[in-house]
N, C-alpha and C positions, 0 to 999 in steps of 0.2 A: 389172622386178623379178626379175633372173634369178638375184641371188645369196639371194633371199629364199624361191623357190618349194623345194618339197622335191625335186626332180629337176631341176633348174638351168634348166627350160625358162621365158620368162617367160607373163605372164597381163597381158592387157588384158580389165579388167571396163563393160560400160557398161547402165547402168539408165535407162529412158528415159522420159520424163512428154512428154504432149501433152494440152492443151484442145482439139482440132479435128481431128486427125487417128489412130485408132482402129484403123483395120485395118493390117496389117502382115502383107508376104510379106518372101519369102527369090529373091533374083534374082543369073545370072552374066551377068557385061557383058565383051564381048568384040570391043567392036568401036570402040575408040578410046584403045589403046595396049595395056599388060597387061591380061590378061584377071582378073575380081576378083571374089568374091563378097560381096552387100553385103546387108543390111536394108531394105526398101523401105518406106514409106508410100506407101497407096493413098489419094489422094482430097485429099490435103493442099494446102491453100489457098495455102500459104508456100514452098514446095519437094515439086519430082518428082525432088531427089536422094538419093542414097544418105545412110544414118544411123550409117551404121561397118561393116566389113568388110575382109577381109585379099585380094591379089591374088596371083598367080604367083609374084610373088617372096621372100613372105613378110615382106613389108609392111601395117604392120596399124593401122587408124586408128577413133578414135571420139573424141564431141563432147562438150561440154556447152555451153549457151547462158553467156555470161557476160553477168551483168547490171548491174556495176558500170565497163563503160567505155563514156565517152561519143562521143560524134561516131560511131556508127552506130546508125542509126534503128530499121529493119527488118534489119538481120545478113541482107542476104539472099545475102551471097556465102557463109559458114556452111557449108552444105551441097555449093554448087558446088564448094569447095576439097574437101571430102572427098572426092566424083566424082574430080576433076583426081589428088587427091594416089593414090587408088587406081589409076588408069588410068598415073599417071608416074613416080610415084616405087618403087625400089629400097632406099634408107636415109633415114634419118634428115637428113643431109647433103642429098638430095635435096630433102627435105620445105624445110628451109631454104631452100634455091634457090628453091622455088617463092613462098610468103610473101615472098621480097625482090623478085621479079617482079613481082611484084602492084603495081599504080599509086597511090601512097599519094594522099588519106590512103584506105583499103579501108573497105568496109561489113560489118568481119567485128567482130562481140565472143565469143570463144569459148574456151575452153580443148580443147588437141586433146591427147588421150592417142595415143602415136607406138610400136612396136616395131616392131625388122625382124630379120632373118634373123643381122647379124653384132653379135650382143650389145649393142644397142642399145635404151635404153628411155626416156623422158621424155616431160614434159609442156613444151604448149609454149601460153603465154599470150598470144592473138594479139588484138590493139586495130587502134583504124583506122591507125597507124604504124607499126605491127611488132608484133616478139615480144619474150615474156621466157621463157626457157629455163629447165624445171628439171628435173637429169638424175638418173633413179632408183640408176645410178651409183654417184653421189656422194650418196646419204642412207646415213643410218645402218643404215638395216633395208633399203633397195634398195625403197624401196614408198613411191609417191607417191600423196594422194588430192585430189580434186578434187568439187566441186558446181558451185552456178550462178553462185559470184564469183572472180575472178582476186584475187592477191594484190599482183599488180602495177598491179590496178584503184584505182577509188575506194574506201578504207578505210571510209568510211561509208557505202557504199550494199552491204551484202554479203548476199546472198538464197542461201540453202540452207544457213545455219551448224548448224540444229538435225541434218538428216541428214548433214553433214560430221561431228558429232560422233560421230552414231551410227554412222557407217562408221569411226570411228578407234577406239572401242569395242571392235566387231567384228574388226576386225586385229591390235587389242592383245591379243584371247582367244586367235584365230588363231595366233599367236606364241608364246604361253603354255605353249597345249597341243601347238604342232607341227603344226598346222591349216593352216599354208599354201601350201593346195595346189587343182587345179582343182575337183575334186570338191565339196569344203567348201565355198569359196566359191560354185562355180555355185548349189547346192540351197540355201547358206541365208543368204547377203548379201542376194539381191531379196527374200526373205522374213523377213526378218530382225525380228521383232515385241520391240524394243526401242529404244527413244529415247536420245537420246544422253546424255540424264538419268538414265539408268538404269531409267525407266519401261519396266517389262516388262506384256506378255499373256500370256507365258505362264503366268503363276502365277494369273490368273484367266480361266481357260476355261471354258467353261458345262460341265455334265456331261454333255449330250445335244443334238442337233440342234436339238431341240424347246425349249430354252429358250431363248430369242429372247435375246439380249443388246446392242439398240443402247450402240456403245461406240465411245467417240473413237479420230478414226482417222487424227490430224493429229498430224506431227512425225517419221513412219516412215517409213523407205525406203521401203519399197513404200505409195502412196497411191493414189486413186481416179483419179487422171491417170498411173499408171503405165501403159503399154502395153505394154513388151515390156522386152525385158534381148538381154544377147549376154555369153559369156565365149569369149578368142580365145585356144588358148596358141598360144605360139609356137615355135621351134624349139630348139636348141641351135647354136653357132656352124659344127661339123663336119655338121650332117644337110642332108639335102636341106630345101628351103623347100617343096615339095608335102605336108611331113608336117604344115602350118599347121593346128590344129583349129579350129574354130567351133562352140561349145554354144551354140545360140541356143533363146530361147524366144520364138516367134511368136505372144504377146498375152499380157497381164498374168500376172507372174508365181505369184502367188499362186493362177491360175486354168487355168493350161499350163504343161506337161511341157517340159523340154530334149530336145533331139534333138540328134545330133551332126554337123557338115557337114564336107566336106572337098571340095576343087577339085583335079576330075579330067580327064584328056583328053576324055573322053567327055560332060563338063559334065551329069551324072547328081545329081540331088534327089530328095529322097522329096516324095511327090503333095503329101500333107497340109501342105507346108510354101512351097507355091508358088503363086499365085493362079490359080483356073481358075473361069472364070464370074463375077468380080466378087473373092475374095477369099481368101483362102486359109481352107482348111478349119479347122484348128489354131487359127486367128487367129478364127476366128468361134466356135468352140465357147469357147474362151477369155473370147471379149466377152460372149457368150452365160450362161456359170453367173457373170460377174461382175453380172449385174442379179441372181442370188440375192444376191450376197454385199453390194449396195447395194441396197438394196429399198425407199428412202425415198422423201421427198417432194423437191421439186428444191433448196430449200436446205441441207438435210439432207445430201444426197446424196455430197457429196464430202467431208464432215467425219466422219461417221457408216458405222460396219461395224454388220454383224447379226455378233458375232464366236462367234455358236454352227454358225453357216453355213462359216465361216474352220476353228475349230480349235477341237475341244471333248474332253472326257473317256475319248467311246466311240469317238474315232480315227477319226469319219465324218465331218469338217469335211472342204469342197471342197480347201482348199490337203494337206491329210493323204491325201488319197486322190489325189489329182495326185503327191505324191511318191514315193507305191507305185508306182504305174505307171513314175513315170520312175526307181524304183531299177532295173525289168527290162528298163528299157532302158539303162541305165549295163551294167550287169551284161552282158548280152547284146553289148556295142558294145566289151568291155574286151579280149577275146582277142585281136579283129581290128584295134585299137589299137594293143596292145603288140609283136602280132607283125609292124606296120608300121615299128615302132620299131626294132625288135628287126635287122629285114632291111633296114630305111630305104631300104623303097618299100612303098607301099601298093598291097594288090590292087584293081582296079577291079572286076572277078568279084565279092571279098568285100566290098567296098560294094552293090553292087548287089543283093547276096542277101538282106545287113544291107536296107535299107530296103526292100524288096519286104516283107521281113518286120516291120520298124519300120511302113509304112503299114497294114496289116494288123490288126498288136497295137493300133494308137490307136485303127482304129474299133472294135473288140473291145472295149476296156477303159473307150472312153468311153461305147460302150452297157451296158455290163454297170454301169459304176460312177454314171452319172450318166443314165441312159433314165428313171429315177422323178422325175428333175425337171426335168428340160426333155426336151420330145418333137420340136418345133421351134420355127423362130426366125425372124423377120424382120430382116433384114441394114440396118445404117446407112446401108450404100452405097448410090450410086447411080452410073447407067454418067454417059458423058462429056457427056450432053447433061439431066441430070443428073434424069432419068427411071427407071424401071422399076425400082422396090426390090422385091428379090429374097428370099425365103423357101424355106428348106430344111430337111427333117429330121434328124436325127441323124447320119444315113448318110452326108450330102454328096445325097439325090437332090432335085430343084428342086420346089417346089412352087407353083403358079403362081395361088394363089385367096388374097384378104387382101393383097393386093397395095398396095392403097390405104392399109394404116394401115403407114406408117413409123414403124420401131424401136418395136416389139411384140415382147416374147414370149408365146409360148402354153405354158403350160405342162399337166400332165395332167391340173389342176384346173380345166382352165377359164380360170385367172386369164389375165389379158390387163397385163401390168407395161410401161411407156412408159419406153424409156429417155432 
């Protein structure tokens, strides 16, 4: 979408929904072709590969499951391709090459959103036989969108048309008002509290914390199986490909901040966004105030918000106070951005100062903004022998007593909430 973005650079958006796998770092792989950073699930039943991520060359991939083509069972080659195509491919071109390799008929159903370095961007709708090619290009607006059905699939089996709507919505606003750019979308597509009916939350927000609002919560981008997001821009055809960004949010978006990545020599991350001791910290506080924001009983659960928890009157909902935080960290990330742009090379120095001081600001902001409702937390995970769930305070320090009751929160009332 490079003729669509406001500064000709393009945007790959990816919103990610899992039933079984929950925690989410940020990891660089380096050691089986280009070196790339990707999105990891920690714990996942189905795949230990990457979920979207750009490499060295400015090569940038992410998925959606498609669920309308037949003859693959389990899609488990899916994710392996996005490994392979991060570690091998350079363009678009490549990406091709690799899919015709592949030993038909494949066990892939997927549609894969593709940019690279030389003004290349499409989607590409991959069945157990091939692909079908759609190039952003050649659309009218340069802006292609995608859910969980291929259009090259079975017409009648199409699963994700309600938020396919709501995402074409949204870009049709985007366009309107001259909105399409990284910023707008990263902060307010994953949280995007309208349907593609036009069913809006915003216009009935509770007036205070306090007045509990169970409220349907089915039909919206961001849903109870949301886990994480990623927005990737990408280059211009004349910069270097190291100026690749990754705004990624490490756990539900409505309940974690953006931080912004970029892939250096020095393969530098901030703490909060990489898994140490079981799972990334970011990723756990995230999981952690979403049992405020689902508080129900188990069938409940993923249909139903407490939306005075979300977004309410007095500006203390969890998603409103998450985006304060991450405007100061847009705002803070903007100098050392533009004047990468500007020189077309990025300081490694001012990376590294940037998130000394980005780790910093989160645990700051998430004690200061959310210490009155969660104190600490029992973690979903468990290590590899699929023992020892782990419990930790605010701060990230381990707490080793309550051990025994998996996915607990504690909060400062006492209450004990079973995720």
């Amino acid at each position: 979408m490079c003729s669509a973005t406001d500064d000709g650079r393009p945007l790959l958006f990816k919103n990610r929904d899992s039933s079984n796998a929950y925690m989410v770092e940020m990891r660089i792989e380096q050691n089986s072709g280009f070196k790339f950073i990707a999105q990891y699930v920690i714990g996942s039943i189905y795949s230990e590969g990457p979920w979207g991520g750009f490499n060295e060359k400015g090569f940038c991939i992410a998925n959606t499951i498609s669920y309308n083509y037949s003859g693959a069972t389990y899609a488990e080659l899916n994710s392996v391709v996005l490994g392979r195509a991060l570690a091998e491919c350079e363009t678009t071109d490549d990406f091709e090459k690799l899919i015709d390799g592949i030993e038909k008929p494949m066990d892939i159903r997927a549609n894969y959103g593709v940019i690279d370095a030389h003004g290349h961007a499409a989607f590409y709708e991959v069945g157990p036989n091939g692909y079908t090619k759609y190039d952003a290009n050649e659309t009218p607006d340069g802006i292609l969108i995608r859910t969980n059905f291929s259009y090259a699939g079975d017409t009648d089996r199409k699963v994700g048309e309600d938020r396919l709507a709501a995402a074409h919505r949204f870009m049709d606003d985007a366009k309107l008002y001259e909105q399409v750019n990284a910023r707008h979308i990263l902060q307010e597509l994953p949280r995007y509290l309208v349907k593609g009916d036009g069913t809006s939350l915003y216009d009935s927000a509770p007036a205070t914390w306090d007045d509990e609002a169970k409220t349907d919560f089915e039909g919206f981008i961001p849903r109870y199986s949301t886990t994480n997001a990623m927005l990737i821009k990408g280059v211009k055809t004349d910069e270097d490909a190291t100026l690749t960004l990754c705004w990624t949010m490490v756990g539900p978006p409505v309940a974690t901040t953006a931080i912004p990545l970029f892939l250096t020599p020095g393969n530098i991350l901030p703490e909060k966004s990489t898994a140490t001791d079981g799972d990334a910290w970011l990723c756990r506080m995230g999981q952690d105030l979403k049992t405020v924001l689902f508080p129900y009983e188990e069938e409940d659960k993923s249909k139903f918000i407490d939306l005075s928890k979300l977004y309410n009157g007095e500006e203390t909902g969890i998603m409103q106070r998450i985006v304060r935080i991450e405007n100061e960290i847009i705002s803070q990330s903007s100098g050392m951005i533009e004047d990468a742009y500007t020189k077309g090379d990025l300081s490694e120095d001012a990376l590294k100062d940037y998130y000394a001081w980005l780790d910093n600001y989160l645990e700051e902001q998430y004690k200061a903004n959310f210490g009155d409702i969660i104190t600490s937390i029992v973690s979903p995970y468990q290590d590899k022998n699929h023992q020892d769930v782990r419990m930790w305070d605010i701060s990230g320090r381990r707490i080793d007593h309550l051990s025994n009751y998996r996915g607990i929160v504690v909060t400062k009332h006492g209450k004990y909430l079973r995720k």
